[in-house]
N, C-alpha and C positions, 0 to 999 in steps of 0.2 A: 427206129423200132416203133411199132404202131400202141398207142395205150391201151392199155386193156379198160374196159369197159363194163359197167355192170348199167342196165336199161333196165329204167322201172316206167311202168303205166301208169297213169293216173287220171281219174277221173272227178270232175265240179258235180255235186250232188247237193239236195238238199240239208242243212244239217241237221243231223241225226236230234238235237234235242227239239226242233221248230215239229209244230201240229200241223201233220200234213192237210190242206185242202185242197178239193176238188173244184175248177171252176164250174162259172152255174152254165154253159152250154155243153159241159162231159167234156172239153178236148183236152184235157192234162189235165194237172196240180195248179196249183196258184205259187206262181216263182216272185212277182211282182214286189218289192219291199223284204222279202223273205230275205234270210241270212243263210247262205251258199255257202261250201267248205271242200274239200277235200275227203274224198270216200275214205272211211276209217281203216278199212283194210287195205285200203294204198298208200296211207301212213302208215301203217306198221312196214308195208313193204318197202317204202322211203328208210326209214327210221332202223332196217333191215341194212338196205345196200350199205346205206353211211357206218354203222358197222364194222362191217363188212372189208370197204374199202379201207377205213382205217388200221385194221389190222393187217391193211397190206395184201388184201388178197384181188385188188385190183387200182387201177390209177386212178379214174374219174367216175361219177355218178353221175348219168345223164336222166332227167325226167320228162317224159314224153304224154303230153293227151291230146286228144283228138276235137274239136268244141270251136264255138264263137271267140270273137277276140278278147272279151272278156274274163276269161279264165287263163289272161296272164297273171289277174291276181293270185288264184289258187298255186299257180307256177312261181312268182315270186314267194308264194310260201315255202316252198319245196327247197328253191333255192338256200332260201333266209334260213331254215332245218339242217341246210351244210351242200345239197346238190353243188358238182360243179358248174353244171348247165342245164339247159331246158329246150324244149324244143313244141310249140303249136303247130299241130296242123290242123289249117282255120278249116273249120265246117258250119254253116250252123244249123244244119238239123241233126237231131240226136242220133247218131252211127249205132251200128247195128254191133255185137260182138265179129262176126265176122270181117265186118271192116276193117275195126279197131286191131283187129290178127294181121290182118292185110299191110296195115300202116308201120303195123310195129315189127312185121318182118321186112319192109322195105328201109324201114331205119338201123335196123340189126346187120343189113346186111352193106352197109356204109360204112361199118365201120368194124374194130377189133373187141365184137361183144363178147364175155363171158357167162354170162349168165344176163336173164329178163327177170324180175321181178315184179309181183302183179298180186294185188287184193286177191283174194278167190271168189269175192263179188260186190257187186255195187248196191248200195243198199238200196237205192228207189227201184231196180228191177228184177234184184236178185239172179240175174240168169244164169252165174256161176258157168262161162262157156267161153272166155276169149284167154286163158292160159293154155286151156284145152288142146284149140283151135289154133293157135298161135305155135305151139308144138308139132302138131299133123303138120303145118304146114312148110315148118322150117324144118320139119327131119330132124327132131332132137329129143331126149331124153326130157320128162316132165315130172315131178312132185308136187299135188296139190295137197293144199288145209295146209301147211307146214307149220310146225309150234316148236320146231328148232331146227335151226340150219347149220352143219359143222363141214367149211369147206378144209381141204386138206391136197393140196396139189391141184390136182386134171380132175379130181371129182367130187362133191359132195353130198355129206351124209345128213338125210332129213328124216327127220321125226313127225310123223301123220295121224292128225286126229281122224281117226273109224270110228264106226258104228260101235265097234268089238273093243276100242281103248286104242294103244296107239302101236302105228306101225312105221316100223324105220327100212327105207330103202338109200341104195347109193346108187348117184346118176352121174353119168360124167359128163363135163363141162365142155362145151356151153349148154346149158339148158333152160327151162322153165322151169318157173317154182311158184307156188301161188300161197299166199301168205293166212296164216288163220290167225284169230284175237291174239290168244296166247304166249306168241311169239317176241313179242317186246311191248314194251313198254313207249311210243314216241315220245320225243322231246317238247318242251314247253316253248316256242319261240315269242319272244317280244317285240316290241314295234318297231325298235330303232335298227332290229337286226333286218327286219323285216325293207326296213327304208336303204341297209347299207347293200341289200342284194341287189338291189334297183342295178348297181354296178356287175354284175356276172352276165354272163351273156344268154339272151333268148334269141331263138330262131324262128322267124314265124313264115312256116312254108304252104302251098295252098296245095288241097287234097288232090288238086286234078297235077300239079308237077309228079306225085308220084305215080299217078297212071291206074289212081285206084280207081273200081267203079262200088262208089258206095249206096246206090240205090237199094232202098229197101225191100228185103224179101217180105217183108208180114206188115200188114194193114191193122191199125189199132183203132176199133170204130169210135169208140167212145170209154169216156172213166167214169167209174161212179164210188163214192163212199160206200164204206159195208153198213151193214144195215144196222141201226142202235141197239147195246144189248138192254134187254128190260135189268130194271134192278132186283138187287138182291134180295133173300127171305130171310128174316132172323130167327131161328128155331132157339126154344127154351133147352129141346132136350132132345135125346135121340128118337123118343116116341113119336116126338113132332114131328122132326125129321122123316121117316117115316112114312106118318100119314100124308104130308105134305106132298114125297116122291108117288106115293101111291094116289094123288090124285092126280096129278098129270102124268101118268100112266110109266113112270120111272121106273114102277115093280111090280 
């Protein structure tokens, strides 16, 4: 019998708490020295499957990203969090969401997946488009923002943060689902757990074995920082306040 499978995405991003800078010729961020992590809503989607799987509603956790060989660290994190395995496929220029759909329907389809689990976005590009995408492409049922997931046989029932408050739909399995804050809480891992994962198994396969073509549709000419805000006014009183709007033409 083939294992059931729950596949999560993950993606090396800058971390969330580092001040992002822009190098001084515009081509990116400054990564250099910087401290790298795991996109926070692809931890909650880690921190999701493992769950998940332990209640039995499938055999193994595999965690899958797409990046240079260096984000075996971030993947031995994943592992060290409880993953059963892991799997890189080397790239090293920054994949497109459509690739990363591409990669993670050709791994889905290796083997006995039940569900994909996946951030609902990266925090350095925000594109919110590879659960989407990854869905159109495999033919399958999708719930994105998810802030609870309740699997229950062949389908599950997810709870969606909207505009309007939240909306619960049932999809049935295998599907996509893309994870929002809310949805848990991840685990805190340590270093020695971190050191005993070294032992699980990573797979590091190269993007051209799966036959993908990951050349980029969109041209990014240059980055720049937003522009300083000036500082603030300290008003005595509402009168001030006030005049204040009324000279810079507020009212």
């Amino acid at each position: 019998m083939s294992m059931r499978t729950i596949l999560v995405g993950m993606r090396r991003v800058v971390d969330f708490n580092v001040r992002i800078r822009v190098n001084a010729d515009g081509s990116g961020v400054v990564t250099d020295g910087v401290k790298l992590g795991i996109n926070p809503f692809d931890e909650i989607a880690i921190e999701e499957a493992l769950r998940l799987r332990d209640a039995g509603h499938a055999d193994e956790v595999a965690v899958v990203s797409v990046g240079p060989d260096d984000v075996q660290q971030q993947l031995r994190t994943a592992l060290a969090m409880g993953a059963d395995r892991a799997i890189l496929v080397r790239h090293d220029a920054a994949p497109e969401p459509l690739a990363v759909a591409r990669v993670l329907l050709a791994i889905a389809m290796r083997g006995d997946v039940r569900l994909v689990l996946l951030g609902k976005q990266n925090i350095d590009e925000d594109n919110g488009q590879t659960g989407q995408m990854l869905a159109a492409l495999w033919d399958r049922p999708q719930a994105t923002f998810a802030s609870r997931i309740v699997v229950d046989g062949d389908s599950a029932r997810v709870t969606r943060e909207v505009d309007a408050g939240l909306e619960i739909i049932e999809v049935d399995l295998p599907a996509v689902i893309t994870t929002d804050l809310r949805l848990n809480e991840p685990r805190f891992v340590k270093l020695p757990v971190i050191m005993k994962a070294k032992r699980k198994p990573l797979e590091i396969l190269e993007l051209a074995a799966l036959d993908i073509d990951a050349t980029p549709r969109f041209m990014v000419r240059s980055y720049e920082a937003p522009p300083s805000r000036a500082r603030g006014v300290m008003v005595r009183d509402v009168e001030e306040l006030v005049s204040v709007l009324r000279q810079r033409g507020a009212l």
